[in-house]
C-alpha positions in Angstrom: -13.6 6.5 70.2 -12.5 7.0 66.5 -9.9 7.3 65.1 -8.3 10.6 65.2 -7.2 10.7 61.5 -10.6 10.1 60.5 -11.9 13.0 63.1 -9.4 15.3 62.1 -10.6 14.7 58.2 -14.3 15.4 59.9 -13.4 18.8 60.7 -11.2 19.7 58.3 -13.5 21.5 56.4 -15.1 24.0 59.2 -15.1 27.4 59.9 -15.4 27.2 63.4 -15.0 24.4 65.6 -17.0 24.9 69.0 -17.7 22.8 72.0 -20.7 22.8 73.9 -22.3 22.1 77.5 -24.5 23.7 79.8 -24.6 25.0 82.9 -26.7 23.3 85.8 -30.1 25.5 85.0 -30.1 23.9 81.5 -28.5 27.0 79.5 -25.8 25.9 76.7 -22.7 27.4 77.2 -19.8 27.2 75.1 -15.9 28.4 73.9 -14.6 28.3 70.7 -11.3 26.3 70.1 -8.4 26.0 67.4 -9.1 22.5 64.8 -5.2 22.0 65.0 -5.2 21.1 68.5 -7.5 18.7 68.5 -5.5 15.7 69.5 -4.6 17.5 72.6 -7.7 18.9 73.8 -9.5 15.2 73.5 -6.2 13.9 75.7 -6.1 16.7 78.2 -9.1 18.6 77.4 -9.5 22.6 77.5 -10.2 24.6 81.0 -12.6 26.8 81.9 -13.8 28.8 84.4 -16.5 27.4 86.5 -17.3 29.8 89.1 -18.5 32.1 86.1 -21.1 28.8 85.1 -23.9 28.9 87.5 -23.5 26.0 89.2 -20.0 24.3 88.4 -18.1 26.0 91.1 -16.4 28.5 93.4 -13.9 31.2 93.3 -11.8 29.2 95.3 -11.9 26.0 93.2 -13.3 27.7 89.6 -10.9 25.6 87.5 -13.0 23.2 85.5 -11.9 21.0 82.1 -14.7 20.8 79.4 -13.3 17.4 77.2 -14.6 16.5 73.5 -17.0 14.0 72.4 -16.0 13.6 68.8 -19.1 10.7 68.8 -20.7 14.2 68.8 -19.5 15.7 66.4 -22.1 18.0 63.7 -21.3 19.6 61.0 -23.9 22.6 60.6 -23.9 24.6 57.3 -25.1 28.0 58.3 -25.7 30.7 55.8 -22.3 32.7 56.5 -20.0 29.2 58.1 -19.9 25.6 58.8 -19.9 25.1 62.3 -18.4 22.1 64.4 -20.8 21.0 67.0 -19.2 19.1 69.6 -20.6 18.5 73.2 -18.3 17.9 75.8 -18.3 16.3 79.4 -16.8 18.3 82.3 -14.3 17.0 84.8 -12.3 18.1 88.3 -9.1 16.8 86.3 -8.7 14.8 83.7 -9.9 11.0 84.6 -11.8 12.5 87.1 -15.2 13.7 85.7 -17.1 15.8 88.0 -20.3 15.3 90.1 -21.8 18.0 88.9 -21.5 17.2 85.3 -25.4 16.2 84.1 -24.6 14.6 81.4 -22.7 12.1 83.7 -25.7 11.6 85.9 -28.1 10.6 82.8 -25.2 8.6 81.7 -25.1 6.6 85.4 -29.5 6.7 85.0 -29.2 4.8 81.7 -26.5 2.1 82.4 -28.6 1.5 86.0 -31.6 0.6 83.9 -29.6 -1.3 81.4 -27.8 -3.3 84.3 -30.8 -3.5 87.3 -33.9 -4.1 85.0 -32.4 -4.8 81.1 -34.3 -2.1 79.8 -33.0 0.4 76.9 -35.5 3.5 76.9 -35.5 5.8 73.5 -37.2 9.1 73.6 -38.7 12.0 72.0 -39.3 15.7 73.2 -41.9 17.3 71.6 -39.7 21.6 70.5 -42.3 24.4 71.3 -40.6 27.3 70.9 -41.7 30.9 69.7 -40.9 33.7 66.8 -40.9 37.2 68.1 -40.1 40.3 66.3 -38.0 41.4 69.6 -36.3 40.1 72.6 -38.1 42.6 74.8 -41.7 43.3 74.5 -43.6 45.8 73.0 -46.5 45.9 71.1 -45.2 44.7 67.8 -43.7 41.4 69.6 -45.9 38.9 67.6 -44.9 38.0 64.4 -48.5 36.1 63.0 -52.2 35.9 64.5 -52.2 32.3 63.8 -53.4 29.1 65.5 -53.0 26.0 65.9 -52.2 24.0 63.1 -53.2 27.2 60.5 -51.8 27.6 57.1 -50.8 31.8 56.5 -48.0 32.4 54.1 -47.6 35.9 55.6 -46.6 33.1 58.7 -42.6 35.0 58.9 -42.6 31.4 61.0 -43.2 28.7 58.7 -40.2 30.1 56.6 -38.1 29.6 59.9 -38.8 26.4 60.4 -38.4 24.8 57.0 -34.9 26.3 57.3 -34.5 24.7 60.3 -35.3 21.8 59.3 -33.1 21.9 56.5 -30.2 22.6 58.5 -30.8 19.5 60.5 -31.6 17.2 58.2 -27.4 18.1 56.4 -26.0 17.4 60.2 -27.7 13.9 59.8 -30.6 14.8 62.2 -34.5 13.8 61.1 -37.3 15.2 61.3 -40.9 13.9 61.8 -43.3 17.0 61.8 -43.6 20.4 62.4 -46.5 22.9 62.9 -48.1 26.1 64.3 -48.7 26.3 67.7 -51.8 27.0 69.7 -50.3 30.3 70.6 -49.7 33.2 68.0 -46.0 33.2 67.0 -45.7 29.7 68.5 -44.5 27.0 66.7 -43.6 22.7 67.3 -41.0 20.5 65.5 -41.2 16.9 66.1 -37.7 15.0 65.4 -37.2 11.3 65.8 -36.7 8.8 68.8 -33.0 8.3 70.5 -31.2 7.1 73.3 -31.8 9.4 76.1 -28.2 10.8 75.7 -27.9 11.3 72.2 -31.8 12.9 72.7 -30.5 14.8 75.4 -27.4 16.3 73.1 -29.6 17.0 70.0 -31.7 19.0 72.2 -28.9 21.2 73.1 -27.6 20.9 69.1 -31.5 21.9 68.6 -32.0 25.0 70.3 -28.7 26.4 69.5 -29.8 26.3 65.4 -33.3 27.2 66.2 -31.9 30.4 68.0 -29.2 31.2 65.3 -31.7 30.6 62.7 -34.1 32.9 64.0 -31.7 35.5 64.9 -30.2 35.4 61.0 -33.8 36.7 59.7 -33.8 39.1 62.3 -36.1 37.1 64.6 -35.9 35.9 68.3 -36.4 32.4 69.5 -37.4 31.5 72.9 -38.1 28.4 74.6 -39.7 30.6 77.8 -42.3 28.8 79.2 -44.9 31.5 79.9 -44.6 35.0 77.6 -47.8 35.8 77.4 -50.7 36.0 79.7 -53.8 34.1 78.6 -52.1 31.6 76.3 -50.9 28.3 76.1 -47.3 27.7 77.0 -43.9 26.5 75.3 -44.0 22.7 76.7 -41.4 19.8 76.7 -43.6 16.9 76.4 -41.1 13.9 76.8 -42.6 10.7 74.3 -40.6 7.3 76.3 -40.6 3.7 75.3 -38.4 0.7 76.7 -36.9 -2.5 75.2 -34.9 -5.0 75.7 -31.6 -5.8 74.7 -32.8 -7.8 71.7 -35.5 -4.6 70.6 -38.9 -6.3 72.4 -40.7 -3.8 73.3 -41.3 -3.7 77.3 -43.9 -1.2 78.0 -46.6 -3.7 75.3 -48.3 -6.4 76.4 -51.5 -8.2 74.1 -53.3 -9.4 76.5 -53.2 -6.6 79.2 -55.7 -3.5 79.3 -54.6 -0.8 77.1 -52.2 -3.3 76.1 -50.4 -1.9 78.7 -47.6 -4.4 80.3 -47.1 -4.5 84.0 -43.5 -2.7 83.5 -45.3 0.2 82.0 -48.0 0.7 84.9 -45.2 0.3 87.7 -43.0 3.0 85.6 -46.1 5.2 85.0 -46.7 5.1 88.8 -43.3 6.1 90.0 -43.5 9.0 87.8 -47.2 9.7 89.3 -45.5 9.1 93.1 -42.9 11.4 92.6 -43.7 14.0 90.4 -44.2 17.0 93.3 -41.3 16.3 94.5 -39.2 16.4 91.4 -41.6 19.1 89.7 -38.2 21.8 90.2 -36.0 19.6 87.6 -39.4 19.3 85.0 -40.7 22.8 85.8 -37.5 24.6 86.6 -38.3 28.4 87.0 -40.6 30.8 88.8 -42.1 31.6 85.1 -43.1 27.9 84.5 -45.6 27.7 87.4 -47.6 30.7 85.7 -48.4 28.3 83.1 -49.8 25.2 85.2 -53.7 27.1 84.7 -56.8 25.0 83.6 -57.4 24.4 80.0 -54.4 26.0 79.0 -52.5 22.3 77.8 -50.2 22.4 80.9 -51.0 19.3 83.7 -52.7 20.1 86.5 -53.2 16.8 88.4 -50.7 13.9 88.8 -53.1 11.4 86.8 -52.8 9.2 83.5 -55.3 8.9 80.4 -55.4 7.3 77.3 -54.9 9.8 74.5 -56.3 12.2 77.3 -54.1 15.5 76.5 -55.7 17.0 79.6 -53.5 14.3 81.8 -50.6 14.7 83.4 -48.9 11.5 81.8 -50.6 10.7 77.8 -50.7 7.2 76.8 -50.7 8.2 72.4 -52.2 6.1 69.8 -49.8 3.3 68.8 -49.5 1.9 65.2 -48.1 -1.1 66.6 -46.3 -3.1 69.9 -42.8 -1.4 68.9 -44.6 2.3 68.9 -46.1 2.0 72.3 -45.0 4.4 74.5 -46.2 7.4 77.1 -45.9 10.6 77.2 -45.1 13.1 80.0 -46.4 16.3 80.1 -45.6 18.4 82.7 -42.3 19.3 82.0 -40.9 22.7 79.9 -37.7 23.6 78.0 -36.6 26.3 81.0 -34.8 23.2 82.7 -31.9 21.5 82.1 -32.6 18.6 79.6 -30.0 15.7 81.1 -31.3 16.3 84.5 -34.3 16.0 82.8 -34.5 12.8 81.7 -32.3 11.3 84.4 -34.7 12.5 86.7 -37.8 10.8 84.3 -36.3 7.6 84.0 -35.2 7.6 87.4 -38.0 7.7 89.6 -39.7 5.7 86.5 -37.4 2.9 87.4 -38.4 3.5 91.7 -41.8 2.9 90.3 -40.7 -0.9 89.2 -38.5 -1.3 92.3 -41.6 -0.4 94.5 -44.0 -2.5 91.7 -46.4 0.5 92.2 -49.9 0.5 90.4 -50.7 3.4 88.6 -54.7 3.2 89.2 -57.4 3.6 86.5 -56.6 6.6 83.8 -58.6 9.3 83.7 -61.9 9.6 82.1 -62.4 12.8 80.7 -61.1 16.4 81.3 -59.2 16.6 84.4 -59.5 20.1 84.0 -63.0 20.2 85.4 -61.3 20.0 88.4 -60.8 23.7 88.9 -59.8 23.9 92.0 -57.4 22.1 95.0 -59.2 21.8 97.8 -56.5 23.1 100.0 -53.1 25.6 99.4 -51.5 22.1 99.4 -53.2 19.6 97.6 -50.9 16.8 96.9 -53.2 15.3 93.9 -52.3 18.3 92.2 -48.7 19.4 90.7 -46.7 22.2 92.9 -48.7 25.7 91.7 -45.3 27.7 92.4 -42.1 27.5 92.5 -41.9 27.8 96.4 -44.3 25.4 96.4 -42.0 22.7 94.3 -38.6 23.8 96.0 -40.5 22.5 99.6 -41.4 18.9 98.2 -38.0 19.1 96.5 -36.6 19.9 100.5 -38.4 16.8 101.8 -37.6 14.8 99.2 -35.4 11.7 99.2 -35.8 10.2 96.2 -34.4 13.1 94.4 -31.8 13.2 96.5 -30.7 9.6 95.4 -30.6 10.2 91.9 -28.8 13.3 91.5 -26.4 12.5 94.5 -25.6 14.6 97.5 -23.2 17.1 95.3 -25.2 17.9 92.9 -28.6 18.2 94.8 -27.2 20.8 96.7 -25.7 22.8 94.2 -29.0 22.8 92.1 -31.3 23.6 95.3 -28.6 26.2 96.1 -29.5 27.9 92.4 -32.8 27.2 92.6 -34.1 28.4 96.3 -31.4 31.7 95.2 -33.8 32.3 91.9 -37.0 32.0 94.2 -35.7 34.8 96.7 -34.6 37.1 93.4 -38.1 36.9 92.5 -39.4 36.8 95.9 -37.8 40.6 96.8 -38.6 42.0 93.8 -41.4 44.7 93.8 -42.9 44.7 90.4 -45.3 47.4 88.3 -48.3 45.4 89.3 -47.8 45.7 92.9 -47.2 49.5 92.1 -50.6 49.5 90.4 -52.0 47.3 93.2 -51.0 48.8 96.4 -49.4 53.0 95.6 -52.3 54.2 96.7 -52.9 52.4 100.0 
């Protein structure tokens, strides 16, 4: 950690100094707290009440400690204050973090690959996010007509995101691009490659500015994965490489095919073996099924390609050994983004252990496959949320990377979502069925 004169001088200068976490479906959540007591709240933390965070506890043992990170810290100059960004860890008791902290779990995932294989993974989430006039719908809801990669300056958008942009780049946070999406109102920004943990916090950093930003101009943000019917979605493509401790890259090899190395076939095909059953942590929500249609951009089959963007996992175009990478495509922003990637690099890692071959990639469109051939077609990724919470039921794998705790309290929320949605009698089954 460092020093605490030097933190306290870090913050001395903001407005508000708030700490940050999220709850086990993936939302941030957060509390405000007093710059004076610093010292104390990184020595004994601050409590909080965890039955009220879905997910972090019970009535009868609610009482939660959220600690600082000050190797977190941001400094965001808003408009109207500077905000301190810091995320913090949760624990049963100080010294005691708790098991169903994700951030501890992607922690435990990362130091297991450093210690079993001596592999260091940086990644890179592709933000799909959209602009809308409201937060509920109506028929003004869209704020452009545009498409993908189009140039309008009545775009409200494009305004957004170069303030976004601009907001990240004074907290010390770079980005690479940023574009229209396929989807009116929809819109991408690229930022650079970290350490799976520092990714995982910048993503929570991320969406907290793009919402405040948006919300400034009168505007609301949304990382849903599936507003609008007949559209592409809001994806969270994942962009992984590995090295090792002295920066060779591990997933390149010169003489293989694709210049592929054996490490990066074996950790392709554990995410290929496993992805049904841990399609509930990528996928998280009975709205990010509605997306998984053909020719829409969203997966359908658990298969590979090179530069194939109709595959489940994308092999890009690589400049050169230290850019070659994959990308993973399935997931969206609705889950949460440490369970995420501890779940990614997890049963990438099984794949290794088990030395599994990934097959050939694709050639051409898997989305001429229109169809499964049964309701449960394992070639194919779960096509509902039921669907995924069965394979996540079976599964053991899962199991044995979130831990018995913490696979129970997410199935808990999870199978408790499915029946809310399952009960509920909708306007289109009005329409459907009043007049039977």
């Amino acid at each position: 950690m460092q020093n605490i004169t030097e933190f306290k001088k870090e913050i001395s200068d903001v407005d508000t100094l708030q700490l940050f976490t999220t709850d086990l479906n993936g939302r941030p959540v957060t509390l405000q707290v007093n710059t004076e007591n610093i010292e104390s709240l990184i020595r004994t933390g601050v409590g909080f009440d965890g039955s009220s965070v879905p997910g972090y506890g019970t009535v009868d043992d609610s009482d939660k400690i959220l600690i600082p990170l000050p190797e977190t810290f941001k400094k965001i100059e808003f408009s109207e204050e500077n905000l301190g960004f810091l995320i913090g860890e949760i624990s049963e008791g100080y010294g005691k973090r708790s098991p169903l902290d994700p951030r501890a779990l992607l922690e435990r995932v990362v130091k297991q690959a450093e210690d079993e294989f001596g592999l260091y993974f940086m990644t890179a989430p592709e933000h799909e996010f959209f602009l809308l006039n409201n937060d509920e719908f109506g028929k003004d809801i869209h704020t452009d007509n545009a498409g993908y990669f189009h140039s309008d300056p009545r775009d409200k958008g494009e305004l957004i995101r170069k303030e976004i942009v601009t907001v990240l780049k004074k907290c010390g946070i770079q980005f690479e691009k940023m574009h229209h999406e396929v989807t009116p109102s929809q819109h991408e920004i690229n930022l650079s490659c970290l350490d799976p943990i520092k990714t995982a916090d910048r993503t929570i950093l991320f969406s907290y500015i793009t919402k405040r930003i948006a919300s400034e101009r009168n505007l609301h943000a949304t990382f849903m994965p599936k507003p609008f019917n007949g559209f592409n979605r809001n994806a969270l493509h994942f962009h992984i490489s590995a090295q090792d401790i002295d920066g060779n890259p591990k997933f390149y090899d010169k003489n293989a095919n694709y210049f592929l190395s054996k490490t990066a076939h074996q950790f392709i095909g554990g995410i290929l073996k496993y992805a049904r059953e841990t399609s509930i942590i990528m996928a998280a929500t009975f709205n990010s099924y509605k997306a998984y249609v053909v020719g829409k951009e969203a997966p359908i089959v658990r298969s590979w390609g090179i530069k194939n963007r109709s595959s489940m996992i994308r092999v890009p175009y690589a400049a050169g050994p230290e850019d070659t990478r994959v990308e993973i495509r399935s997931p969206d922003p609705s889950g949460n983004i440490y369970l995420q990637l501890a779940t990614l690099i997890g049963i990438g890692l099984q794949g290794i252990r088990e030395k599994l071959d990934c097959g050939d990639p694709d050639i051409g469109s898997t989305y001429k496959t229109n169809n499964a051939s049964s309701l449960l077609d394992s070639s194919f990724l779960p096509r509902n949320m039921f669907e995924a919470l069965i394979e996540a039921e079976k599964s053991q794998i899962l199991k044995k990377i979130l831990g018995d705790t913490l696979y129970t309290q997410y199935m808990s929320l999870k199978i408790n979502e499915w029946e809310n949605y399952r009960t509920f009698v909708t306007p289109r089954e009005h329409k459907m069925n009043l007049h039977i």
